[in-house]
Each structure stands twice: as C-alpha cells, then as structure tokens.
VEXTIBA-53343 format. One line per 2 residues: number of its first residue (from 1); their letters; for each residue x, y, z of C-alpha. Coordinates in pm, 1 decimal. Example, Ala and Ser with C-alpha at 12.3 -4.5 7.8 and 13.67 -1.06 7.14 Angstrom:
<pts>
1) as) 1230.0:-450.0:780.0 ~ 1367.0:-106.0:714.0
</pts>
This chain:
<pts>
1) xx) 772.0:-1694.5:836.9 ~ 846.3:-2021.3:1089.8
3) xx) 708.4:-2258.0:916.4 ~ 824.0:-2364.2:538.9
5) xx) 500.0:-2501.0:467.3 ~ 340.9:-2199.4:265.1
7) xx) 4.9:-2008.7:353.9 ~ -244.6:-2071.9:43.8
9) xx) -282.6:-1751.0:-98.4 ~ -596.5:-1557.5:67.0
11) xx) -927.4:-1561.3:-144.1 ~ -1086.4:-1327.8:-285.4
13) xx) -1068.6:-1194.8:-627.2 ~ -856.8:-1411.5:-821.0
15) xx) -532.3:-1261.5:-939.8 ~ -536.4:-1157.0:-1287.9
17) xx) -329.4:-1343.3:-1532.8 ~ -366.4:-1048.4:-1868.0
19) xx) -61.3:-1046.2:-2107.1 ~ 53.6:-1323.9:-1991.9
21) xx) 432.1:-1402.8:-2127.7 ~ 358.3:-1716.1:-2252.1
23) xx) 13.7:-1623.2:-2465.2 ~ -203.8:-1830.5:-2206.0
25) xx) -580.5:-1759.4:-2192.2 ~ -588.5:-1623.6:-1829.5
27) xx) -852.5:-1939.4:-1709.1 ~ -719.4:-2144.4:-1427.0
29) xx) -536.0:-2447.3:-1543.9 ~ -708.3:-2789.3:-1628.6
31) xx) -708.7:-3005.8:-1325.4 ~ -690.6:-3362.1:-1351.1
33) xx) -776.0:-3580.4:-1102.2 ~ -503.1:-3649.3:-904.5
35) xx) -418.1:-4023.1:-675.1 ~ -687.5:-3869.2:-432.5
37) xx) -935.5:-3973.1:-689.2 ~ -813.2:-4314.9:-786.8
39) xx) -1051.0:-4551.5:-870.8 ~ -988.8:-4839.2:-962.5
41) xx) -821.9:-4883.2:-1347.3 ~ -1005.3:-5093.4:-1605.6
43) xx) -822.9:-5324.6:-1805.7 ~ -918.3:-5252.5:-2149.2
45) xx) -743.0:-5109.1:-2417.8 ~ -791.6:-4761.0:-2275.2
47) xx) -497.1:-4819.8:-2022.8 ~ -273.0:-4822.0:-2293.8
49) xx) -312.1:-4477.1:-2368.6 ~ -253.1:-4393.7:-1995.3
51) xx) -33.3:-4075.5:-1928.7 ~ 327.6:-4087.3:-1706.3
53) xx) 228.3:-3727.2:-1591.4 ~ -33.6:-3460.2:-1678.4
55) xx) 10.2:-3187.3:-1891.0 ~ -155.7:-2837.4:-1827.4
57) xx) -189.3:-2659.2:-2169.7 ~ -231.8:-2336.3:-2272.9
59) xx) -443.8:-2108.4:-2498.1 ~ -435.9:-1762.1:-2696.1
61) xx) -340.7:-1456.8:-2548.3 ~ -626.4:-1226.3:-2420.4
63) xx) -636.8:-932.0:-2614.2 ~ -666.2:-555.6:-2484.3
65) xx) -1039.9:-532.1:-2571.9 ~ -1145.2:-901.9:-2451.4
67) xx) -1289.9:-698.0:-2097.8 ~ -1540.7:-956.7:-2064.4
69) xx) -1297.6:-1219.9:-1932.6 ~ -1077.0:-1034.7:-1691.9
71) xx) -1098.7:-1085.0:-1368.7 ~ -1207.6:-848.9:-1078.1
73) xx) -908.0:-727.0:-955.2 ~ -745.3:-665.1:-1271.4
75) xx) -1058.2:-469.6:-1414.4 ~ -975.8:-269.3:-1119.1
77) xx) -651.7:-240.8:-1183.4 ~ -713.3:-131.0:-1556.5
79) xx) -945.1:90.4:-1427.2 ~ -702.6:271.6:-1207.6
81) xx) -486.7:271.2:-1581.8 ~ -760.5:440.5:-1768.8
83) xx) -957.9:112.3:-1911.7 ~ -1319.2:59.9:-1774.0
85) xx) -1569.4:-196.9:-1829.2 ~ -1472.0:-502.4:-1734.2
87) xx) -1643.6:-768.6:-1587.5 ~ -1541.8:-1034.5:-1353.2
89) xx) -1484.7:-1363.5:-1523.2 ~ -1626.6:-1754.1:-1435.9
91) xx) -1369.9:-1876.8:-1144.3 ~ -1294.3:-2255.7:-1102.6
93) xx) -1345.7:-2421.2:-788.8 ~ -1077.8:-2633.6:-637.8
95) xx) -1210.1:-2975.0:-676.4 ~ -1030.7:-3333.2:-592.8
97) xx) -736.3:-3190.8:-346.1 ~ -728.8:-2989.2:-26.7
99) xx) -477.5:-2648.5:10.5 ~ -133.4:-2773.6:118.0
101) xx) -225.3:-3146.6:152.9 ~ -44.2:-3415.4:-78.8
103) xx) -305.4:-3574.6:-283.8 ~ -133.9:-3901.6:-210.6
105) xx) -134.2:-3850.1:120.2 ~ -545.4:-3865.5:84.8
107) xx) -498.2:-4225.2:-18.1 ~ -513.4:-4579.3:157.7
109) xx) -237.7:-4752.2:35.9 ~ -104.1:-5144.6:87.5
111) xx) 179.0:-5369.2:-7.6 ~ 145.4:-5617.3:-259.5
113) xx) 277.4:-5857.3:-503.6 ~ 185.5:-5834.7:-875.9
115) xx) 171.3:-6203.3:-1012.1 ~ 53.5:-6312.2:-1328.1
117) xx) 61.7:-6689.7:-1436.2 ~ 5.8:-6799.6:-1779.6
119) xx) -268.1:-7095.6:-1835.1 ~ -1.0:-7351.5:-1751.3
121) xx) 50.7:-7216.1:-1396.8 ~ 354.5:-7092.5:-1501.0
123) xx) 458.6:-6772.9:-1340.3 ~ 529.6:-6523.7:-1630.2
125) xx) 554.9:-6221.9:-1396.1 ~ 597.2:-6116.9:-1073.2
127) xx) 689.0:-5794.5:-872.2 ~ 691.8:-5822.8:-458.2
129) xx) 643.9:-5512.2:-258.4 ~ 433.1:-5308.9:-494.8
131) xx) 257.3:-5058.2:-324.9 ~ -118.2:-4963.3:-453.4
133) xx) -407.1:-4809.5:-355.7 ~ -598.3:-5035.0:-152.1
135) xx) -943.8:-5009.7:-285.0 ~ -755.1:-5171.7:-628.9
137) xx) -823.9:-5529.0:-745.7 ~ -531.7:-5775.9:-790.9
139) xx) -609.3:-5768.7:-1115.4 ~ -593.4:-5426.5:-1141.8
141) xx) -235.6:-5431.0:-945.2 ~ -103.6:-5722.5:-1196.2
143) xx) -180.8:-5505.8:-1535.9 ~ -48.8:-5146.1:-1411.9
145) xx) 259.1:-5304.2:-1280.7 ~ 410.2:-5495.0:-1587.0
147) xx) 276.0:-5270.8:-1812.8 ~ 321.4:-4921.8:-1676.0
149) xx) 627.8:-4986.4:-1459.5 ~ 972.4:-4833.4:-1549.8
151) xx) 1330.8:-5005.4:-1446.2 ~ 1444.5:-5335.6:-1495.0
153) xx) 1262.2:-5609.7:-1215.3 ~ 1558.8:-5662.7:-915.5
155) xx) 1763.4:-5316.3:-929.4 ~ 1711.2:-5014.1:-735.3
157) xx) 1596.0:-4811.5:-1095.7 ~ 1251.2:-5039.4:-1063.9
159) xx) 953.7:-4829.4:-1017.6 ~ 781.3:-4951.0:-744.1
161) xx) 476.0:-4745.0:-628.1 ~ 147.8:-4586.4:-796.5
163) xx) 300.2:-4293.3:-691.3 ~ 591.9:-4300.6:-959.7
165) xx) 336.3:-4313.7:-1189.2 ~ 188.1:-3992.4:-1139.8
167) xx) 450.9:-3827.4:-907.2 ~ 490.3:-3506.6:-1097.5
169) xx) 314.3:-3259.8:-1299.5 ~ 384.0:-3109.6:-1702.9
171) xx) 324.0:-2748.9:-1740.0 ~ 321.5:-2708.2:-2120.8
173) xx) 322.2:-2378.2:-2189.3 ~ 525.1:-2029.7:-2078.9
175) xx) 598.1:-1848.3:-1730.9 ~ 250.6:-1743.8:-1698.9
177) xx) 94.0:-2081.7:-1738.5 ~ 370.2:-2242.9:-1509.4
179) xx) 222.4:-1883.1:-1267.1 ~ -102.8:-2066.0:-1279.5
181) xx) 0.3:-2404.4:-1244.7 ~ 235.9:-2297.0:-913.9
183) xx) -119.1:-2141.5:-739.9 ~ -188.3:-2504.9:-708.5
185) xx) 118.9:-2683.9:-630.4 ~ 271.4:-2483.4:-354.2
187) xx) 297.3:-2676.3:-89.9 ~ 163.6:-2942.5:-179.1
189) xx) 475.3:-3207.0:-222.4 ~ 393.5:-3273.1:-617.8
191) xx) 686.5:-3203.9:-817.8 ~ 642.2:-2950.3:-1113.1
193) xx) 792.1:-3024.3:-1430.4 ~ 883.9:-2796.5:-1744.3
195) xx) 765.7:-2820.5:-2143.5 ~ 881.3:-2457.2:-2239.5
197) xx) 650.2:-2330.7:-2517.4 ~ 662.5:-1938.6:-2426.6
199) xx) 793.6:-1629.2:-2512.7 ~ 1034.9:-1525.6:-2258.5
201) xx) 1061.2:-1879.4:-2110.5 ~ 1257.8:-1725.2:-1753.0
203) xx) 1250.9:-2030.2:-1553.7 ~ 1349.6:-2238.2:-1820.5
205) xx) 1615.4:-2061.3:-1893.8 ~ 1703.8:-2027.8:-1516.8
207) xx) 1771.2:-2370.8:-1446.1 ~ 1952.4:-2480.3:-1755.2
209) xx) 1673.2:-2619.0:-1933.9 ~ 1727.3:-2585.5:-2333.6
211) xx) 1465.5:-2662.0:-2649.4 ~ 1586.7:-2997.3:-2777.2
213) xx) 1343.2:-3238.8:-2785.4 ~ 1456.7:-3561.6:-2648.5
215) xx) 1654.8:-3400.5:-2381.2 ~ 1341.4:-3242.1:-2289.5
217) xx) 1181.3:-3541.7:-2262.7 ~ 1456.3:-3754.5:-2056.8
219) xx) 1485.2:-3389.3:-1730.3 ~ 1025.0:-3429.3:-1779.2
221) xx) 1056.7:-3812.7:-1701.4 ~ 1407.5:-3848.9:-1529.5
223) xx) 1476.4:-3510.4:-1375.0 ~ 1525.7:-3466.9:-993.9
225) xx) 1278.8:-3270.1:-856.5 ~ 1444.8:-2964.9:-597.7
227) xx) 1287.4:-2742.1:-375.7 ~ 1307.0:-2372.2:-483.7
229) xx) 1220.0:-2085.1:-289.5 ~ 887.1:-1899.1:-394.3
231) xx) 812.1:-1481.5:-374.0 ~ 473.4:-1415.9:-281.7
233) xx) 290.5:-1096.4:-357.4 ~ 17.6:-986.2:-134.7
235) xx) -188.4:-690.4:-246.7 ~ -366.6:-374.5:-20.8
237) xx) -698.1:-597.8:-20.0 ~ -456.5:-878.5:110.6
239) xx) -537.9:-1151.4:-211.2 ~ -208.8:-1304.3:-289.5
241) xx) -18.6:-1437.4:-530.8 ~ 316.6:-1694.6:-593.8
243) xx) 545.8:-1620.9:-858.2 ~ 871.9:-1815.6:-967.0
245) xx) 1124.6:-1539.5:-1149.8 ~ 1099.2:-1230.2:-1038.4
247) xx) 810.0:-900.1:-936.2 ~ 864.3:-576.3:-1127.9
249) xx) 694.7:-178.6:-1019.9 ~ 749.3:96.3:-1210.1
251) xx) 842.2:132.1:-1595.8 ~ 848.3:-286.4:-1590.2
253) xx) 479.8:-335.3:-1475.2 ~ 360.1:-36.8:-1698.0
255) xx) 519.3:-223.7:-2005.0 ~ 343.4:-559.0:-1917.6
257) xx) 5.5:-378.3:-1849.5 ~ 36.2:-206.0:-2215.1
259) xx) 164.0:-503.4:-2420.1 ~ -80.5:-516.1:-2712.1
261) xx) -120.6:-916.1:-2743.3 ~ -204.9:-858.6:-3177.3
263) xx) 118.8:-763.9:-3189.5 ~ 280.4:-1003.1:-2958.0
265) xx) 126.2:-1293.1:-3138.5 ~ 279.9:-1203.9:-3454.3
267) xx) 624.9:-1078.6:-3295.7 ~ 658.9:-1241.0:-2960.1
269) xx) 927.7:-1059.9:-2751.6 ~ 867.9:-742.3:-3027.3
271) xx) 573.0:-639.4:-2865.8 ~ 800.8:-595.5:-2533.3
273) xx) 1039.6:-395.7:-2693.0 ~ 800.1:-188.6:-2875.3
275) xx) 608.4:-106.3:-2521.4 ~ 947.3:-41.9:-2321.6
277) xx) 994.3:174.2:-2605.7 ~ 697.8:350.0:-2553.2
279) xx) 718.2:349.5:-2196.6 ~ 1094.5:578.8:-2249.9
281) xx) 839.4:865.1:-2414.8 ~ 540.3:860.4:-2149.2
283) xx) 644.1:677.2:-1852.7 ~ 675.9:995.5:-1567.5
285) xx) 944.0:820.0:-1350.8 ~ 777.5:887.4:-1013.7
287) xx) 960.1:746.7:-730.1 ~ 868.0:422.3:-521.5
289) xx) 945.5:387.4:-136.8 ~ 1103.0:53.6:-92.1
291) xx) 1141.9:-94.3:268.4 ~ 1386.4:-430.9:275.4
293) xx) 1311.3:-587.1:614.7 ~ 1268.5:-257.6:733.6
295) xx) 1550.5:-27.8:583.7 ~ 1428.0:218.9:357.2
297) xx) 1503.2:300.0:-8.9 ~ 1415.2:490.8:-293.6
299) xx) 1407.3:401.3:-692.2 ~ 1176.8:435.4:-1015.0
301) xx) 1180.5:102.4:-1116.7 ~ 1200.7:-213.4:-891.8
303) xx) 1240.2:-604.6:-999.9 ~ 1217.1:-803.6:-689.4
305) xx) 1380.8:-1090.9:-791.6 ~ 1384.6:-1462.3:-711.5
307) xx) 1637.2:-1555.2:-982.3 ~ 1871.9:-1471.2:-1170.2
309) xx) 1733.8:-1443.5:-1500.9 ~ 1452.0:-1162.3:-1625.1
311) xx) 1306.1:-1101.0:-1976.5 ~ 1433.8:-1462.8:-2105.7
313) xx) 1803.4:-1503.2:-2056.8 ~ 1885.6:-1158.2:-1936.1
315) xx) 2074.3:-1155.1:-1593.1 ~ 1945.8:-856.7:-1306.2
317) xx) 2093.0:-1042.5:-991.9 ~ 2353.5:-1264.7:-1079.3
319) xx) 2356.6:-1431.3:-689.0 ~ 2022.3:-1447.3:-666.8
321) xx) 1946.0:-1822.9:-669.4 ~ 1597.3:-2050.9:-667.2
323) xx) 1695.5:-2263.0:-388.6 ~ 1796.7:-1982.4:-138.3
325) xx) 1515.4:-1806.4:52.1 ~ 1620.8:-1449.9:25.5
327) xx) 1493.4:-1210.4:-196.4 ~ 1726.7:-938.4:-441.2
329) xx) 1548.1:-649.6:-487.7 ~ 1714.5:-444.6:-795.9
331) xx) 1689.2:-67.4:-759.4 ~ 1687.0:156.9:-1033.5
333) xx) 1748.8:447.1:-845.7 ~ 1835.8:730.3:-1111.0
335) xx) 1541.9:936.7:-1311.9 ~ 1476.2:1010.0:-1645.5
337) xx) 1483.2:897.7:-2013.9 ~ 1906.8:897.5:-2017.7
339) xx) 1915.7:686.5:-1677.1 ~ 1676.7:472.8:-1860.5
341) xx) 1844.3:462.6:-2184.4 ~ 2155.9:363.4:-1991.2
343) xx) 1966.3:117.9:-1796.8 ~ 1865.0:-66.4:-2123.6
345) xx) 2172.9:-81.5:-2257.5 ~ 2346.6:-227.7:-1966.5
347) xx) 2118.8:-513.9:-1934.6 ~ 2164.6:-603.1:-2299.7
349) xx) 2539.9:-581.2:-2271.5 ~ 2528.9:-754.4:-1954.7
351) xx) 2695.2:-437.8:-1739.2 ~ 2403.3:-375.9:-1506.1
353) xx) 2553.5:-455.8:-1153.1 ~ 2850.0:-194.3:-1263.7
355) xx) 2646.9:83.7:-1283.0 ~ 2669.7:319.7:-973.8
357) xx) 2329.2:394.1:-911.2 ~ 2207.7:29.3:-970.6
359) xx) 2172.0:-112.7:-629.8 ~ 2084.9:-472.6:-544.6
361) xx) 1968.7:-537.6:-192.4 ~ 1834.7:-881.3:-28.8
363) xx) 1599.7:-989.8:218.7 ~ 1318.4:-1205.0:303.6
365) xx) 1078.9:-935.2:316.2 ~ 964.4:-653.1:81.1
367) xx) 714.7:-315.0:76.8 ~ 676.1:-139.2:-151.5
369) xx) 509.3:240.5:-176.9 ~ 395.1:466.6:-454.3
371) xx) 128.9:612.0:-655.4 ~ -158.4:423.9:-577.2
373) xx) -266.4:229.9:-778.5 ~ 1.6:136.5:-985.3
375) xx) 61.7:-224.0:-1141.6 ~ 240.7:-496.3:-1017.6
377) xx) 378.4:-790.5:-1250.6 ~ 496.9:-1120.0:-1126.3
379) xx) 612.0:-1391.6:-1396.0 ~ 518.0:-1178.2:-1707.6
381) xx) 114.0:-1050.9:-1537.6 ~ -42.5:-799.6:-1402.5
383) xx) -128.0:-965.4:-1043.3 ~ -132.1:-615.0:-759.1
385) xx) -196.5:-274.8:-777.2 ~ 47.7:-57.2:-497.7
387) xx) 115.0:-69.5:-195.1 ~ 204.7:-495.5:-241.9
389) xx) 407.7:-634.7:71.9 ~ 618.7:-914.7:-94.3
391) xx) 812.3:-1262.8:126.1 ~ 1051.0:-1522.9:24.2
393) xx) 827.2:-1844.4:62.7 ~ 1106.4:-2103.2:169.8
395) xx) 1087.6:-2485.9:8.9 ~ 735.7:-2402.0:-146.9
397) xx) 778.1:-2604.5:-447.9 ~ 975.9:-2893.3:-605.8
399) xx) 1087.0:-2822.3:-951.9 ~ 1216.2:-3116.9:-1200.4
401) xx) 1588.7:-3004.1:-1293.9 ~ 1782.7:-3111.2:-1557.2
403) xx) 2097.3:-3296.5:-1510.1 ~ 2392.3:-3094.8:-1540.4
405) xx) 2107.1:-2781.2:-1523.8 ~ 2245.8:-2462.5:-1359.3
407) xx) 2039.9:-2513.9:-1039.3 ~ 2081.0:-2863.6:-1038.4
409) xx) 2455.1:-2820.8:-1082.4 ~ 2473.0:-2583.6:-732.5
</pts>
C-alpha cells in the first residue's frame, strides 16, 4: 500500500464473528456517541456519573445451533462445512462518525478560560487556554473543567482539552470483542485501550499487559497509546476484515470452526484442546499454496502472524512485532498425525522455530490457496472461506501500552 491511512474494509456481508475467543455475542459493538455528537453537557447531578472513556462489553458465546444469528457469510461458510440453515442476522449501521475520519476532527472547537467566582467576586477557579467545543456555554466550560479535569492547575500533567476526556476507547472483553471494536477504530486516530476479560487474551498478553487490577486501571487511564501494524484479510467476494494477533488455515481454522461453545463456557481454553484433539483424528492434512509477495510455498497449516504470541501466551514468531509492518507467515510444512503430534509438543515446550520443517517467512503481502472453501480465523473467528489475499496495514491503530509493557519497552 502507499498510503498508511487504511482502506475501510469493503461492504458487503459482514464478517462473521462465531466462537469467538473471548465468549462475545457476535453483534457489532455498542457505539457511543463520540465528540462528533457533543452537545452541550447539563449541569446536574448526572455529570457526576460521567465516564473518562467508553467501555464496549461483551455477551455469551453463540452456540453451534444458534443459526438464526449468524451472519451471511459465515452461514456460507458453515455451509461449505456441512451446517445449513442459517440466516443472515440484523446488521448495525454506522451512525455518529464517518470511515477513517477522527470524530474530533468533526468538531468546532475554541480557546477559552474556565472561571468561576464565588458570591463575593472572589475567583475560586480558573484554567486559561481550555479548549472546548464551541457550541458549549461558559457555564458548561467552567463545570467540566474543575470537575472532570486531571493534573494539578500550572504543570505540563494538566489536562487541558475535551479531547483528554474522551481520547480513547475500553474494550472490555476478549480478542474477539477487541476484533469488533478494531472494525471501527482503524484509522480513525482514537486510541484503543485494553480490559482483558477473555479466554486466550493474545494481545494482552502480547504487549505485557497482566490481570491485576489497579495496574490495569493506571496503562487504561495513563498508558501511551502506539501505533501497531494491522493484517487485513480480504476474502474471494472481496469483504474484508482487520485482525490484531495473528490469521490461521488449515488444522487451526478447522479447530475454531468446531469449538462447541457449551463446553467452552464451562472449560474455557478445554474446549480448544479437546477440538485440536479431535482435529489430530479427522483433519485430512491437504496442502495449501502459499505465495509471500510472490514466492511460492507449500504447508498444511498456516498462522499468518502479526505478533508474537498465539493461543494466549504461546510464542509462533518470536520477531514478529506489532509495531513493524511486515507479516510472519508460519509454515507447517510436514503431513500427518506424527508431524502434528510433534508440532504440538513443540509449541508447548517452546521448541517450534527448531524444528526443520517449521519455516517462518515475512512479508507485507499474503495468498493463500486450497480446497475451496475452507475456513479462515483471524483473532479467535471464523471471518473467510479460501482463497483470502492477506496485507500488513501499516500505523492502522493506536493501542494504550503499559509502561514497562513488552511493546512499549521496544
């Protein structure tokens, strides 16, 4: 690509989101109204309750039999895999923001000064250089800024915009729900930040970012945000799709497809193993044609990856990195339920990349070739059926890192 500003994937069918990782409901995310719709606050009590960020929740798995929800390409996709009857679900219409355009950027905005005087004309506070939305009142100005304000007034750690306010968004939930969220925020400027809640949790765990509550809390509110590179999947009927971690064809996308979500809710990364485990007995091991900005290779199972990380805090391309906009694409090149067996046990010892017929090969641009039909999974879903082209999507997102967080660190 020459420009780092990314495309907004095509539309058309929306890309499915079943068996997703983190046990979301596969419904676009709840959209708040961001600074483009700023009217003007009130001043009653019900500012006090007033959010730093918003928070994009999740929901309950969809289970194997819910065919009424999923969407049309992945009823076609299950089709192709043996399941019929699904119907295409309710879709969401962007509302509030434009593709690829800042929301703040939508917004007339002024310098001011907050000032607020007590009954004896005595100033008890003021704030010069604020900047608001201009359609605000001043006394709208004067009660967000000293009470929603962070830093103390005079030093550089003083918020000083409207923008600080709302400057990033909370994706509460696992690496499908932050898949979702990402549909939206490419390209747009907002910085994304991360409440793990999932069952893998990939991202998290690719940029350092651990469980513990109130350190959480202090990367969500204090956190730099960092551009990261983004993959993007684009399918034969040329929908796409963004994805974070990593893509998988082959023995990987067949286990995601076949997760049974019952079991996953009362086992969480169980149900993976017991599919993979099912996927050694049945899975035939065809071969994929994989073309890496144009040379061509072979392999049974392929992980395009954008990290490092896969399956939580397992490690497939240890120089792959977030930041960078190159692709590793992992090839599994050998056959058969020993090669896989091997395979396995590699990755849990952490001996992959020393295997000789484990290849790892980087570029910007991906195809990928095989029986038709087959699944694609990006993030933990089912998003493409073969033949998928997949690019690196330079600087297509700012992520909040913690400090002293792996990505953060480099």
């Amino acid at each position: 690509m020459s420009s780092n500003v990314p495309e907004e994937p095509e539309k058309g069918p929306k890309a499915p989101t079943r068996n997703r990782s983190d046990g979301g409901n596969g419904q676009p995310e709840h959209r708040a109204q961001p600074a483009a719709a700023l009217a003007e606050p009130g001043v009653s009590s019900s500012l006090d309750a007033a959010p730093p960020a918003f928070v994009a929740p999740s929901g309950p798995p969809l289970a194997p039999k819910d065919l009424d929800v999923l969407t049309a390409e992945e009823a076609s996709v299950l089709g192709r895999l043996g399941v019929e009857g699904a119907r295409e679900e309710i879709g969401v219409e962007r509302m509030f923001t434009q593709a690829g355009v800042n929301p703040f950027d939508e917004v007339e905005w002024e310098m001011r000064t907050a000032l607020i005087s007590g009954t004896d004309g005595e100033v008890v506070f003021e704030q010069r250089g604020v900047e608001i939305p201009k359609s605000w009142s001043q006394l709208a100005t004067n009660v967000v800024t000293s009470k929603y304000f962070r830093g103390q007034i005079g030093t550089p750690g003083r918020e000083r915009s409207v923008r600080q306010l709302i400057g990033r968004v909370v994706v509460a939930g696992g690496d499908g729900t932050i898949n979702e969220a990402i549909q939206g925020l490419a390209g747009t400027g907002l910085p994304l930040a991360l409440l793990p809640l999932g069952t893998a949790n990939v991202l998290a765990a690719e940029i350092g970012l651990g469980s513990e509550p109130a350190a959480l809390a202090e990367t969500i509110v204090r956190g730099e945000p960092r551009s990261i590179c983004l993959g993007r999947v684009r399918g034969a009927d040329g929908g796409a799709r963004f994805f974070t971690s990593m893509a998988g064809i082959g023995a990987d996308a067949h286990a995601v497809a076949g997760i049974n979500p019952d079991l996953k809710r009362l086992t969480g990364k169980g149900a993976y193993y017991a599919e993979i485990l099912h996927q050694f007995l049945v899975f035939p091991f065809p071969y994929y044609r994989v073309s890496v900005e144009g040379a061509a290779y072979e392999a049974v199972s392929v992980v395009v990856a954008n990290g490092r990380h896969y399956a939580g805090d397992y490690v497939l391309a240890p120089d792959a990195r977030l930041a960078e906009p190159r692709l590793h694409v992992c090839l599994f090149e050998k056959a058969g339920r020993a090669a896989a067996f091997r395979y396995a046990l590699a990755i849990q010892q952490g001996e992959l990349t020393d295997l000789p017929d484990y290849r790892i090969v980087t570029g910007r641009k991906v195809r990928i070739e095989g029986p038709a039909g087959d699944p694609v999974q990006a993030d933990g879903d089912i998003v493409a059926a073969l033949p998928v082209e997949i690019e690196a999507v330079p600087d297509a997102l700012r992520l909040v890192m913690p400090a002293g967080g792996v990505e953060s660190a480099e």
